[in-house]
C-alpha positions in Angstrom: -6.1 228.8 -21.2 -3.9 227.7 -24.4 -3.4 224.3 -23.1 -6.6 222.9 -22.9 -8.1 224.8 -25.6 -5.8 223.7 -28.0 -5.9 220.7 -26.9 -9.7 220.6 -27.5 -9.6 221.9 -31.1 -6.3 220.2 -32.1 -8.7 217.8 -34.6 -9.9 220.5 -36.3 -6.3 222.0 -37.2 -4.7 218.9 -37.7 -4.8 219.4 -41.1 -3.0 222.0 -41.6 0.6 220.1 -42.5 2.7 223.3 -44.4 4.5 226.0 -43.4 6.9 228.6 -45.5 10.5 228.4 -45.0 12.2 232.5 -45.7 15.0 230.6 -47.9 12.2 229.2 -50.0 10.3 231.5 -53.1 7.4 233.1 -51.8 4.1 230.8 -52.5 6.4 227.8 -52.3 5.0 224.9 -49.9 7.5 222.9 -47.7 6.8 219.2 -47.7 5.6 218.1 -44.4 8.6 216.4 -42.5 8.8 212.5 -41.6 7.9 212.1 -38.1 10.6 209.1 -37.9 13.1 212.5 -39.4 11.8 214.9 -36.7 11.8 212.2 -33.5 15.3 211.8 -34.1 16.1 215.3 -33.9 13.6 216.3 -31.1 15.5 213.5 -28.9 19.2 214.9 -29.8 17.6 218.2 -28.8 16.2 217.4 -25.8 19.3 215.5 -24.5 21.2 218.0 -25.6 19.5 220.6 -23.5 19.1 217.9 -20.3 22.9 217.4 -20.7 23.9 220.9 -20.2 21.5 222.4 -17.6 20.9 221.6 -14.1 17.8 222.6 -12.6 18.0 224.2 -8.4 18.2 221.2 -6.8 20.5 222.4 -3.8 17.3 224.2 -3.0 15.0 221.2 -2.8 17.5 219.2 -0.8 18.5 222.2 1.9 15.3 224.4 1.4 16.2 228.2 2.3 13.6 230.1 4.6 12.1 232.2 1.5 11.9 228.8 -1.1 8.8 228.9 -3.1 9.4 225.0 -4.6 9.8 226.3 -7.7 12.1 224.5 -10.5 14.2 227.0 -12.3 16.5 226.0 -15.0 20.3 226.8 -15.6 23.1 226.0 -17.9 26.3 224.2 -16.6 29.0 226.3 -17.4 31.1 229.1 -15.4 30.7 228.4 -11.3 28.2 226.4 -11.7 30.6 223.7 -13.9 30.3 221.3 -11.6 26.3 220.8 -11.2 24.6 217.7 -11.5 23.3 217.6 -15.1 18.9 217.2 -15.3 20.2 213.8 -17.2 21.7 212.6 -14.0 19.5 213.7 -11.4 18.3 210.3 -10.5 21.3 209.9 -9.0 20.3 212.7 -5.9 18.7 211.7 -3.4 14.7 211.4 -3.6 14.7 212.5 -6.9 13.2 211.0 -9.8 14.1 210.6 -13.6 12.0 208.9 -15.6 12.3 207.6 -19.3 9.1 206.3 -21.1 9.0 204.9 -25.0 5.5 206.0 -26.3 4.4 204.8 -30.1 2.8 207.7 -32.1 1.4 206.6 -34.9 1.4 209.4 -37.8 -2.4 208.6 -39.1 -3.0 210.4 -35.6 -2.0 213.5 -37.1 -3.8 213.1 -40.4 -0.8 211.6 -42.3 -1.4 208.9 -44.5 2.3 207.3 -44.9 1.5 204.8 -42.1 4.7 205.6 -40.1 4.3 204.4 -36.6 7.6 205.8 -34.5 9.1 205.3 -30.7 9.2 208.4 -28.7 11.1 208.9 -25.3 9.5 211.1 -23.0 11.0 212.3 -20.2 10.1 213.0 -16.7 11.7 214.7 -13.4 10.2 214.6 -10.3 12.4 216.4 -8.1 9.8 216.1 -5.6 7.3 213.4 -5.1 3.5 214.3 -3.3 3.2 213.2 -0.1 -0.2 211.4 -0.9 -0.1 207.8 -2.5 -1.9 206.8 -5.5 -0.7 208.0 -9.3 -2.9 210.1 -11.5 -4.5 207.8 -14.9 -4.6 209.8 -18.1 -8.3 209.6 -17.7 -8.5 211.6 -14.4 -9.1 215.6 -13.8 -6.0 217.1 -12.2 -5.5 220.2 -9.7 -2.4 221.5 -10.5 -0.4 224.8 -11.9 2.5 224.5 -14.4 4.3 226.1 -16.9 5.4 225.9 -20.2 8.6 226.3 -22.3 10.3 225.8 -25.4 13.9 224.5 -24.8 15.8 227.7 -25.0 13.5 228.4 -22.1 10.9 230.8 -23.7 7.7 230.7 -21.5 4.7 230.4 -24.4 2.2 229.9 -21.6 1.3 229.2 -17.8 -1.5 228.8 -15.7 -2.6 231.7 -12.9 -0.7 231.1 -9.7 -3.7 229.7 -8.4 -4.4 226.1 -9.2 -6.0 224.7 -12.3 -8.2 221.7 -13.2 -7.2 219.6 -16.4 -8.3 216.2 -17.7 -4.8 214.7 -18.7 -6.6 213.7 -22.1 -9.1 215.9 -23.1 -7.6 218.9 -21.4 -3.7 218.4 -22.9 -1.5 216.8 -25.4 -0.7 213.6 -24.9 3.3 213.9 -23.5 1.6 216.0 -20.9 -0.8 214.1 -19.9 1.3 210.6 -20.0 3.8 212.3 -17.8 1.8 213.8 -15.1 0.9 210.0 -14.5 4.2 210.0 -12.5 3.6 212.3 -9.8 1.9 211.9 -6.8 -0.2 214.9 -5.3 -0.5 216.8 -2.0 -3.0 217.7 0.6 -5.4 220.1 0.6 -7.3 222.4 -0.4 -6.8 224.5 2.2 -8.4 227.3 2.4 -5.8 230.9 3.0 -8.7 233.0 5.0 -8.3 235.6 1.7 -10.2 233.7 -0.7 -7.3 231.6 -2.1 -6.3 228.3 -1.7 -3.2 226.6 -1.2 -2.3 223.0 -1.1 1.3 221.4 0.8 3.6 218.2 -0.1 2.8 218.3 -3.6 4.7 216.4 -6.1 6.8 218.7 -8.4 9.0 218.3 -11.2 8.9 218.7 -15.0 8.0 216.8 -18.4 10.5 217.2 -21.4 8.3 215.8 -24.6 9.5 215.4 -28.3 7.2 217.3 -31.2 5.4 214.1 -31.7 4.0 213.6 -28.3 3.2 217.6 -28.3 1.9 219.7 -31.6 3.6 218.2 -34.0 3.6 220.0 -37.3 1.1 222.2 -36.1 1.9 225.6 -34.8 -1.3 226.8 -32.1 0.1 229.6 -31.7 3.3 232.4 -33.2 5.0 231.2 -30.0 5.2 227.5 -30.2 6.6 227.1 -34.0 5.8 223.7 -35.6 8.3 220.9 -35.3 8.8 222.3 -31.4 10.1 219.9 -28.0 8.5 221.5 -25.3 9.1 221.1 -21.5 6.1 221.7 -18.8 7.2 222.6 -15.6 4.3 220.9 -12.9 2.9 221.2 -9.6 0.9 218.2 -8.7 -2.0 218.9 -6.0 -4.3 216.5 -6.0 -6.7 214.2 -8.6 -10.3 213.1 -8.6 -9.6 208.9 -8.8 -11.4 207.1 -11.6 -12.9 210.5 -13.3 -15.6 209.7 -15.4 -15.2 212.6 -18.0 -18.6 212.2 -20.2 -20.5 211.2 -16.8 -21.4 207.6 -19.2 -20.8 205.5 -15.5 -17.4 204.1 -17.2 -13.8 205.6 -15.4 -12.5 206.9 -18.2 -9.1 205.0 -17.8 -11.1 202.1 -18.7 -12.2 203.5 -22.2 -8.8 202.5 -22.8 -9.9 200.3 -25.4 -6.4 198.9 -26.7 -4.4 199.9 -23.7 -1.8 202.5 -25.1 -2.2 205.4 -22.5 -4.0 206.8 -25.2 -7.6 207.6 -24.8 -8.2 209.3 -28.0 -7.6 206.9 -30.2 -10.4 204.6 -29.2 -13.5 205.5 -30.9 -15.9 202.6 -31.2 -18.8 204.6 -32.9 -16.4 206.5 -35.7 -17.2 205.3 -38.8 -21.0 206.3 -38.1 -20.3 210.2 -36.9 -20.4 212.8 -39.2 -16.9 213.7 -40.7 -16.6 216.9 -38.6 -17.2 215.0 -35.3 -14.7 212.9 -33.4 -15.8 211.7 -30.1 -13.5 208.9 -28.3 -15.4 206.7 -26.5 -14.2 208.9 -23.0 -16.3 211.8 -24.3 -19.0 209.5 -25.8 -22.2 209.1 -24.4 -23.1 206.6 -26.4 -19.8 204.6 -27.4 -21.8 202.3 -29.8 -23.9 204.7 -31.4 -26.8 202.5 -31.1 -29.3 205.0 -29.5 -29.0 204.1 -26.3 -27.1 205.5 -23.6 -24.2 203.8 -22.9 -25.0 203.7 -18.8 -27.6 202.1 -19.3 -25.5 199.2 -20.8 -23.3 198.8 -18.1 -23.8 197.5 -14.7 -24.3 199.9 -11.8 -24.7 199.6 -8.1 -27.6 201.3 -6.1 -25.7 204.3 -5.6 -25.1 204.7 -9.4 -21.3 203.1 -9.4 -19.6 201.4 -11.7 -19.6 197.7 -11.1 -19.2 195.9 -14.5 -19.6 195.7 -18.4 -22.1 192.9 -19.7 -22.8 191.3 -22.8 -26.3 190.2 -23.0 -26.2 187.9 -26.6 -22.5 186.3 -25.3 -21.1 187.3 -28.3 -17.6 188.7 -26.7 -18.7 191.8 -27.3 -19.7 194.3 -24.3 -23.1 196.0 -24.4 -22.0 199.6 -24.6 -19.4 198.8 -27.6 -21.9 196.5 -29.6 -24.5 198.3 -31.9 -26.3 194.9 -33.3 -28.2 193.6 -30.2 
């Protein structure tokens, strides 16, 4: 699935900064683009496109026999002139629009010009799960979306069946941060054909800027570099306090400085090898000391999480300090 794999090798391809422009000689290199240029732009973009399309939700509210919950996308103009923009939707009943500021910092794409720059993200959940309790960005998902560039080119989707996704190691981050908004359905339930289906699920969709998505990478010939993308998303369900590297730790708390950003917290990274990252989520051994990290945590006799310790009192927790 592009998604997650992409997601898993975006390190490695991070440094590829260039692309060729047609008006430009051939050979020439384009300077990679400001991110502080390119949020600007991505945001007038994305507003632009929220502004002037309306997405079905005179389904949602009066459901027709044959609805199949699904969000589709049109542009305010003609007979439908009067719809309720995707910018105002908070304003209908049960729905939900959501704004969220997120700092990228640029050395997280391999730039070196120190630029740390505000991003809005935006969310719509035109229907919230039934269930209560929010997805972390450390948690595995169950869940089937879609994705689009804004003129509403599908690059990629999941199989109608659902899918399972960390919301850190298995996307890019404006995913990931705005699945954290919806709540999930029931289920499985099992169809009697070998599928499986799941009911009240929250849906909706994520609109993210380049700088929360790819960037000034291109994965693939149909996401071009500098791209906004938009993720349309059905929430089933989530395994609460996932523990992706099985280290005894929920990954939500390898949140070392609390940014919804699990990637950037690497306690062990000036000791790996150059061609390694591992974030302290996908790190058996945060410290790098040798030994595991669960075995510097506290557990309970069923092999819980209870606590961190510190052994020497030095402020610093077992699993994080390499000098004991």
């Amino acid at each position: 699935m592009k998604l997650k794999n992409a997601c898993l090798i975006g390190l490695a391809i991070l440094g590829i900064w260039s692309c060729k422009d047609d008006d430009n000689p051939i050979g020439e290199i384009v300077p990679p683009r400001l991110m502080s240029e390119v949020a600007v732009e991505d945001d007038a973009e994305i507003q632009a496109f929220l502004s002037t399309h309306f997405y079905n939700y005179e389904e949602f509210q009066s459901p027709p026999a044959d609805f199949d919950y699904k969000i589709r996308f049109d542009t305010i103009a003609g007979e439908n002139a009067d719809k309720v923009s995707i910018l105002e939707s908070g304003m209908l009943d049960g729905v939900e629009f959501i704004t969220e500021t997120i700092s990228v910092a640029a050395s997280d794409f391999g730039r070196s010009d120190e630029e740390v720059v505000d991003h809005k993200l935006y969310v719509l959940v035109a229907r919230q799960g039934s269930e209560e309790g929010n997805p972390t960005i450390g948690d595995n998902v169950v869940l089937r979306y879609e994705g689009l560039l804004l003129n509403r080119t599908l690059f990629d989707a999941s199989s109608n069946q659902p899918v399972v996704l960390n919301l850190s190691a298995g996307t890019r981050r404006g995913f990931g941060n705005g699945v954290e908004y919806f709540q999930t359905g029931m289920g499985p339930i099992e169809n009697g054909d070998g599928t499986i289906s799941y009911e009240g699920f929250g849906i909706g969709a994520i609109f993210m800027p380049s700088g929360l998505a790819y960037f000034d990478v291109s994965p693939s010939s149909s996401i071009p570099s500098y791209s906004p993308l938009i993720f349309k998303i059905d929430a089933f369900a989530y395994e609460e306090d996932t523990d992706f590297d099985g280290d005894g730790i929920p990954s939500i708390l390898e949140d070392l400085n609390n940014d919804g950003n699990l990637d950037n917290d690497n306690t062990d990274g000036d000791t790996e090898p150059i061609t390694i990252y591992l974030a302290n989520y996908n790190d058996t051994d945060d410290d790098g000391d040798g030994i595991p990290t669960i075995e510097e945590i506290e557990l309970d006799a069923e092999g819980n999480f209870v606590g961190f310790l510190d052994t020497d009192g030095d402020g610093i927790f077992d699993h994080l300090d390499n000098d004991l």
